[in-house]
N, C-alpha and C positions, 0 to 999 in steps of 0.2 A: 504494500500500500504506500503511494506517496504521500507527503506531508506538506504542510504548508505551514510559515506563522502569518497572523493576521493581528492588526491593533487594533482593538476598538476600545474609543475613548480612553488612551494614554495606555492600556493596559493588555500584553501579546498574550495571544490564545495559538493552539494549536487545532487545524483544521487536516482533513484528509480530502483527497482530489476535488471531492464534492462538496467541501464547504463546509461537511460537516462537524462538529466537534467533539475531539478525539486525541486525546482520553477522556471519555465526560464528566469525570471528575474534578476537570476544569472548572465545569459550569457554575455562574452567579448573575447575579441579578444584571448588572452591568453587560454582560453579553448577552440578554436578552431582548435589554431594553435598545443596545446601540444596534444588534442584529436586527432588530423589529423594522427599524427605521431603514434600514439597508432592502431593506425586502418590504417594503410599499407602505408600512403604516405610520405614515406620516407624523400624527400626532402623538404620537408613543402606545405603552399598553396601559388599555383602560381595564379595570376591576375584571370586565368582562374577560378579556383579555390573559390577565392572571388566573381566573378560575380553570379557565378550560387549561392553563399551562402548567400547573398545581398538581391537578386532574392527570395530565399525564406522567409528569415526575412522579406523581404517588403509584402509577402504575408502574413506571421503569424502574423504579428503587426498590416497593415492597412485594411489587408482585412479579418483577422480573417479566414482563408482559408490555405489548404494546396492542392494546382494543383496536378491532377495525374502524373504518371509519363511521360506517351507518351506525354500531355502539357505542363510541362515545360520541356520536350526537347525541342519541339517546338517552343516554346516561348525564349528559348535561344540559338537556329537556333544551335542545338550539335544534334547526333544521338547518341543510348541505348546505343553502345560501345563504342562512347568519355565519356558518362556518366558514363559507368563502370570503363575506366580506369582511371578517374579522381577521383573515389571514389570505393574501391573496395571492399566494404563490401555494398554496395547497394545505395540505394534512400533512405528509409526511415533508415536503420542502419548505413549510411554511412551519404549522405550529410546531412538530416533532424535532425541527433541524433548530427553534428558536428557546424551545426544550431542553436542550443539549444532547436528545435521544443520539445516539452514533449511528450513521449509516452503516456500517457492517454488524453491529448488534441488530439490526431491525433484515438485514440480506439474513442472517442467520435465522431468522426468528423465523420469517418468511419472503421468500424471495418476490413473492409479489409484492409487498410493502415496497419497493424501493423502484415501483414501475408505475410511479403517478406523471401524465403529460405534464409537463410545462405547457405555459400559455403560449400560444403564438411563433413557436419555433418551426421553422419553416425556409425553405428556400429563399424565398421573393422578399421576405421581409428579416432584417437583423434586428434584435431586440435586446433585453437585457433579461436578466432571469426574475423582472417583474412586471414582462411585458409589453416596457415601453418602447418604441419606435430608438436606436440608437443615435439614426442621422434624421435629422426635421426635413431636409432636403428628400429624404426617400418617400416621402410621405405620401400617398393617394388616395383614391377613392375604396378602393377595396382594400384597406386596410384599416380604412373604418369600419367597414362591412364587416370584416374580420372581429373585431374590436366586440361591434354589437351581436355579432351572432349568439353571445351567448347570455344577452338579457331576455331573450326569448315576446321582444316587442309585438306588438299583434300586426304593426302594419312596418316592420321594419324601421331605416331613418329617414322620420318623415322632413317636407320641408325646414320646422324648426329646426329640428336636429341639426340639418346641415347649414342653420344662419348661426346657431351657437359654434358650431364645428369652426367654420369660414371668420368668424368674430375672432375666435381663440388663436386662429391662426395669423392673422392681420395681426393682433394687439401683438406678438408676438415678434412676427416680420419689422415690424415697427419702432420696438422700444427692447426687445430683447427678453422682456420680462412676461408672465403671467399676471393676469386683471384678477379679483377678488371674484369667488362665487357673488357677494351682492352687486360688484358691477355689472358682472355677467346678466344677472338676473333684470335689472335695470335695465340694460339694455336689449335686451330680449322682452323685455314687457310681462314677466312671468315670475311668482312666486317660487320659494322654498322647494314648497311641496311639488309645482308644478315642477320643477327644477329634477327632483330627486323622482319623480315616475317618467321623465324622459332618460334620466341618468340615473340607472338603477345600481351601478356600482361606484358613484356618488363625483364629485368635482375629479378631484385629482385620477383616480384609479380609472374612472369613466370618460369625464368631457376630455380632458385634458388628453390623454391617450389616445382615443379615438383618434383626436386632431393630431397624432402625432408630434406633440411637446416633449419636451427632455422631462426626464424623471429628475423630479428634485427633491 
């Protein structure tokens, strides 16, 4: 197995090919909270956040086990799309790897465990392993299409969608920077809520990606 070191927040961990952390007896709060952010969730971990994380350490530690994924939804009374948009690089890339669970303790366990897709990995488009568009230059039409396939919209992206999309992208082209969800919404002429049933995986994860913006 290769190794890697990695710093997060002033402080080296040891990582194996895949990022993941190894020996997990590394693991503490600091590597999960600077991990989190590296891997899409922007605002840090909220309570939610810790519970379901908790949840699985007490499984890797006392019970030497890691729950499939449909049980511990179940087991922390959340459904697959609270679980995605709480972690949005997966279950086992997402909560398990911010966990400290080890990729070759989980390959041991079960070799399926360690055969969840990543998002958007594909020929046509480079991304990063949360996602996001790498070059804003690459960016197109059907890579938004990509993006939405899997909010499962009833009528796909409708005009809105594509004046928020086209908006995000200008302010962009323009100033180099990302507008605030309320200017967004401002200038689209549409509330909150309106906001979050057009972008069901929410500002950054959703609009911003779609439109092919950097991940920040």
């Amino acid at each position: 197995m290769e190794y890697q070191n990695k710093l997060l927040n002033n402080k080296e961990y040891q990582l194996d090919k895949f990022g993941f952390l190894d020996p997990p007896q590394q693991w503490d709060e600091n590597f999960a909270e600077s991990l989190a952010k590296e891997l899409g969730i922007h605002e840090g971990l909220t309570e939610k956040h810790w519970e379901f994380i908790n949840y699985l350490r007490q499984k890797f530690l006392d019970e030497n086990s890691i729950p499939v994924i449909v049980l511990a939804c179940s087991e922390n009374k959340i459904t697959l799309s609270q679980l995605r948009s709480l972690f949005p690089t997966g279950y086992h890339r997402g909560a398990c790897k911010i966990a400290g669970i080890n990729f070759s303790f989980m390959s041991d366990l079960n070799i399926w465990l360690t055969y969840e897709t990543p998002p958007l990995k594909d020929a046509e488009f480079k991304v990063n392993q949360v996602g996001f568009l790498l070059d804003f230059r690459k960016w197109n039409e059907r890579f938004a299409h990509r993006v939405a396939r899997r909010w499962n919209l009833p009528d796909g992206l409708t005009e809105l969608h594509w004046k928020i999309i086209r908006y995000l992208r200008d302010y962009y082209i323009n100033s180099k920077n990302t507008p605030t969800v309320y200017e967004l919404c401002i200038f689209s002429e549409i509330t909150l809520d309106q906001f979050g049933q057009l972008f069901p995986d929410g500002y950054h994860r959703g609009a911003c990606r779609a439109a092919g913006l950097p991940f920040e």
